[in-house]
ZASEKE-666439 format. One line per 3 residues: for each residue x, y, z of N, C-alpha, C. Coordinates in Angstrom, 2 decimals, padded with zeros to 5 digits. Last residue first. Layout:
X,Y,Z,X,Y,Z,X,Y,Z; ...;
***
This chain:
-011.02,005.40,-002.99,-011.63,006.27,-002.24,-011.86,005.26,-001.55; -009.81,004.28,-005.51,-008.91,005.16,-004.48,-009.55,005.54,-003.22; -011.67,003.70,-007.14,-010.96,002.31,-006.23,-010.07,003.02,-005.00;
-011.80,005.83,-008.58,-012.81,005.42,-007.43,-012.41,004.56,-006.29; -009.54,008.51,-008.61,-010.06,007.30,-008.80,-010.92,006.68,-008.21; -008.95,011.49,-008.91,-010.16,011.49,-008.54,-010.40,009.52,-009.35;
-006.50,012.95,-009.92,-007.31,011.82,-010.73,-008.14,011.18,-010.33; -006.30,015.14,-008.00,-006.08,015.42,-009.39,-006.70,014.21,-010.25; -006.48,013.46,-005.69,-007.43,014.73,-005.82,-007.18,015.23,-007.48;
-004.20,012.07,-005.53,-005.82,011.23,-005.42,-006.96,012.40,-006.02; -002.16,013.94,-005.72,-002.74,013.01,-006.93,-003.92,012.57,-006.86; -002.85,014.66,-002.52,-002.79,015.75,-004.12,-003.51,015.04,-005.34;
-002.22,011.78,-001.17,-003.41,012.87,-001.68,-004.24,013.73,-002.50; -000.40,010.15,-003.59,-000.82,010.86,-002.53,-001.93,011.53,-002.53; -000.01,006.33,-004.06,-000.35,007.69,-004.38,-000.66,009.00,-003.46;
001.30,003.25,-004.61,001.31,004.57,-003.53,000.89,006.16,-004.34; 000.60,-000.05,-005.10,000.41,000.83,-005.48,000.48,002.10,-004.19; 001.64,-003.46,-004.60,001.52,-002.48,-004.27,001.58,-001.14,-004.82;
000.79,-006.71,-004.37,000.88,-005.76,-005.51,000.70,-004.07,-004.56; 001.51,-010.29,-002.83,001.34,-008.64,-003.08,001.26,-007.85,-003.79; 000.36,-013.31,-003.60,001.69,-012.37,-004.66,001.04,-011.17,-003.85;
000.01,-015.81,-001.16,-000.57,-014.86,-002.07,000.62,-013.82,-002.91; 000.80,-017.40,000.52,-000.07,-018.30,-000.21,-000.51,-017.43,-000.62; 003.52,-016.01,001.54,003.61,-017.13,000.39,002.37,-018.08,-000.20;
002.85,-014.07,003.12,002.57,-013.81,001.56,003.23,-015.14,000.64; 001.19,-013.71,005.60,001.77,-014.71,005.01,002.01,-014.80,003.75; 001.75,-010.74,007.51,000.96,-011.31,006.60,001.53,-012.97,005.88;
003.17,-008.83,009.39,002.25,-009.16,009.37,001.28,-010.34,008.42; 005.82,-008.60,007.65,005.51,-009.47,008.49,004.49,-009.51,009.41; 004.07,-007.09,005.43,004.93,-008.93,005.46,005.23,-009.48,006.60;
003.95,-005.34,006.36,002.49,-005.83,006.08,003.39,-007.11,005.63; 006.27,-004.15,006.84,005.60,-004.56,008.20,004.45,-005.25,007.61; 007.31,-003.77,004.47,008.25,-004.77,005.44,007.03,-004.63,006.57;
005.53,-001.94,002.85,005.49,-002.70,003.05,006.09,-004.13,003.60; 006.40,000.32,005.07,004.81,-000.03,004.67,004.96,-001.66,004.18; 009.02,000.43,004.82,008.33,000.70,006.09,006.95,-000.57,005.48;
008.91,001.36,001.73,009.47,000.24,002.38,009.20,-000.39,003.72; 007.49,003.72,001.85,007.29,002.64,000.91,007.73,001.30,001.78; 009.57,005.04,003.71,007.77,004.69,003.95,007.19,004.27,003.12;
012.01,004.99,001.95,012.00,004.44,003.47,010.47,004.08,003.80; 010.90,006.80,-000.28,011.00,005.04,-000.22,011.41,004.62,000.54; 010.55,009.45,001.09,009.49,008.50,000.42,009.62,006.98,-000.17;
013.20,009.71,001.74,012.13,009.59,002.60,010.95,008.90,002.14; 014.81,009.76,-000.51,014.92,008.38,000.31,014.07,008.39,001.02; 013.63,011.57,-002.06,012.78,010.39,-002.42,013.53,009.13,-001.62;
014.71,013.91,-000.15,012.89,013.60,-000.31,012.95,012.30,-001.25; 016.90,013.95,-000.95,016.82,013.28,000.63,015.21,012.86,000.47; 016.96,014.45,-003.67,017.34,012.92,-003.56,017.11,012.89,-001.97;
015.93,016.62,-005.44,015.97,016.32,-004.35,016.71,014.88,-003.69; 014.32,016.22,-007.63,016.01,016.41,-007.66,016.61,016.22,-006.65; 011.62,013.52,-007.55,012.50,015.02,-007.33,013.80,014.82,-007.15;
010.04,011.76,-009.65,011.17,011.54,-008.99,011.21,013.66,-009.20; 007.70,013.74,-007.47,008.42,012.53,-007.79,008.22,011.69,-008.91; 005.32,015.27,-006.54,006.54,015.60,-008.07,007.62,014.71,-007.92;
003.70,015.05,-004.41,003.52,014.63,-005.64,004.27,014.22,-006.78; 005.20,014.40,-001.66,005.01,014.84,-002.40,004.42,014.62,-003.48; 006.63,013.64,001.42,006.01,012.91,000.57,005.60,013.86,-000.38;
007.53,015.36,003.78,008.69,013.90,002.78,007.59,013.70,001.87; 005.83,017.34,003.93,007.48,017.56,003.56,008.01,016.85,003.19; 002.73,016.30,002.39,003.82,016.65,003.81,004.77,016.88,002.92;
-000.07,014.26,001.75,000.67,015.15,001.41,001.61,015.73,002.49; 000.02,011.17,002.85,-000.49,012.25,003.03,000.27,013.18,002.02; -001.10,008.47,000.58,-000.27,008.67,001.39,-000.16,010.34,001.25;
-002.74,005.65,000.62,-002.75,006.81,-000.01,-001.66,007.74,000.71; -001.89,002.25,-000.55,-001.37,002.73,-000.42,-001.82,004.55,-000.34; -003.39,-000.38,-002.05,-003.89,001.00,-002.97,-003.43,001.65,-001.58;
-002.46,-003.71,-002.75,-002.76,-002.75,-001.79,-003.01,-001.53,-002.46; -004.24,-006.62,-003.26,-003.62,-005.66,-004.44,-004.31,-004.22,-003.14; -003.22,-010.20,-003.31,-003.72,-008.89,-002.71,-003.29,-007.79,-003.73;
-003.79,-012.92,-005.20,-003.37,-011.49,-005.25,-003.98,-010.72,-004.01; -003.53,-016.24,-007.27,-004.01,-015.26,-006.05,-002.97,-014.45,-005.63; -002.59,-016.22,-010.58,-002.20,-016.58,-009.25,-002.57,-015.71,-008.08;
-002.41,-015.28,-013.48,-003.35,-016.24,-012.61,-003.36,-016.51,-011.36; -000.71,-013.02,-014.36,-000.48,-014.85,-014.34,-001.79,-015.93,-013.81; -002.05,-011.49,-012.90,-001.76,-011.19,-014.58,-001.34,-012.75,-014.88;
-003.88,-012.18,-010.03,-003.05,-011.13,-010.64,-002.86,-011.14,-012.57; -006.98,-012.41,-008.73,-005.74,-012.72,-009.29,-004.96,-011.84,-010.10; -008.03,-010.78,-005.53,-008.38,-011.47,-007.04,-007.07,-012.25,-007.68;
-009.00,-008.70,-003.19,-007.93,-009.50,-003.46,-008.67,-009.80,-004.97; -007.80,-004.81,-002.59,-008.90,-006.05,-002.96,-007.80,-007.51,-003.12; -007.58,-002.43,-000.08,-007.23,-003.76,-000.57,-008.04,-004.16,-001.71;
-006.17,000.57,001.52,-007.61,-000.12,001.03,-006.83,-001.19,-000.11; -004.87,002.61,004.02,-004.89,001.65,002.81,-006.12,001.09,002.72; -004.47,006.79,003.97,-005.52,005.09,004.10,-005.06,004.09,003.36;
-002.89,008.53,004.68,-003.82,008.94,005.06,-004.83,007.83,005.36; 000.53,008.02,006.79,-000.85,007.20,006.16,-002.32,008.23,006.12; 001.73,009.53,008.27,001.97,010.06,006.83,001.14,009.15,005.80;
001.43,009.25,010.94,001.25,010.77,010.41,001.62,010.63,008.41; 003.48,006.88,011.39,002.08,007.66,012.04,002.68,009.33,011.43; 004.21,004.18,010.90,004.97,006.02,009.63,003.60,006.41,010.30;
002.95,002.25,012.53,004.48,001.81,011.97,005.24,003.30,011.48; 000.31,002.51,012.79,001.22,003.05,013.51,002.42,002.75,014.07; -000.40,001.41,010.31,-000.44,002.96,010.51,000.09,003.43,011.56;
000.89,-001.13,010.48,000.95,-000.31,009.40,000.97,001.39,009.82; -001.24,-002.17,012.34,000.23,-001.78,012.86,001.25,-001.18,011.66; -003.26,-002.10,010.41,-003.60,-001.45,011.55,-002.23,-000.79,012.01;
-002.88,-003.85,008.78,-002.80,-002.50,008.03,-003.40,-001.49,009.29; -003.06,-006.08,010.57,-001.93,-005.96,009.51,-001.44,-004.34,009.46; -005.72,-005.91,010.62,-004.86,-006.00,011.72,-003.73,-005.69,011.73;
-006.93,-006.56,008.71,-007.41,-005.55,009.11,-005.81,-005.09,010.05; -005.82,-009.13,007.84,-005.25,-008.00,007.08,-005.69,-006.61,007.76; -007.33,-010.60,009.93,-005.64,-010.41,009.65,-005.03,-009.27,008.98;
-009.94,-010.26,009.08,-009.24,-009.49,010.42,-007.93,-009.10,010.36; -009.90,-011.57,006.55,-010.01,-010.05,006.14,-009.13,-009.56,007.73; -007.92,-013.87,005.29,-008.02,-013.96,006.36,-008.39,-011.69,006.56;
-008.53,-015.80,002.18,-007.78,-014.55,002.63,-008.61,-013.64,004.07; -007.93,-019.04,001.11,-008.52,-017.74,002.00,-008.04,-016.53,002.77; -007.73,-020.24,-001.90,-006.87,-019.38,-001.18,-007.67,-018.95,-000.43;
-008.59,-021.96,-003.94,-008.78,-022.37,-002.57,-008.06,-021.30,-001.68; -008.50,-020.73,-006.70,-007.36,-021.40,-006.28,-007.92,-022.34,-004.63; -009.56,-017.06,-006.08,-009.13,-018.74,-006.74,-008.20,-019.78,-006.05;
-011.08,-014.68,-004.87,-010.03,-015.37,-004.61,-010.13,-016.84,-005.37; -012.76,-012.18,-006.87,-013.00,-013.39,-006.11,-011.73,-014.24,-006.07;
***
């Protein structure tokens, strides 16, 4: 539950994580949100990021590889430079989490689904 008086605008974010997906089309499988507060107290989005399995994205990161983890932190970055400027994050802290598929399927989280 959001504190503080903070309202967190759900369309906006719908909207947000809309031009998100077709910001890296093809390598979002889903984002999913909650808000609350973070570790300090201070209103929070908290993104959960799933991201497909493919040629740039992988499980076994950090790989030796170094072109595969600029690809995978270009669409980190992607992801979240457009949900900022989609979003007003000075009346909230972001928290972002990225997992892929594979992983989603190896630790089977709920919040993941």
């Amino acid at each position: 539950m959001p504190t503080f008086g903070v309202r967190y605008d759900k369309k906006q974010i719908e909207t947000a994580i809309e031009h998100v997906m077709r910001a890296v089309p093809g390598e979002i499988e889903r984002i999913r949100y909650t808000s609350g507060d973070d570790w300090a107290s201070e209103p929070a989005l908290f993104f959960r990021v799933l991201l497909k399995d493919s040629d740039r994205v992988f499980e076994d990161l950090p790989s030796r590889d170094v072109s595969v983890q600029r690809n995978f932190t270009g669409i980190c970055h992607t992801i979240i430079r457009t949900l900022a400027n989609e979003l007003r994050f000075e009346m909230y802290q972001p928290y972002f989490e990225f997992r892929t598929v594979a992983e989603q399927e190896r630790l089977r989280s709920p919040e993941w689904e």
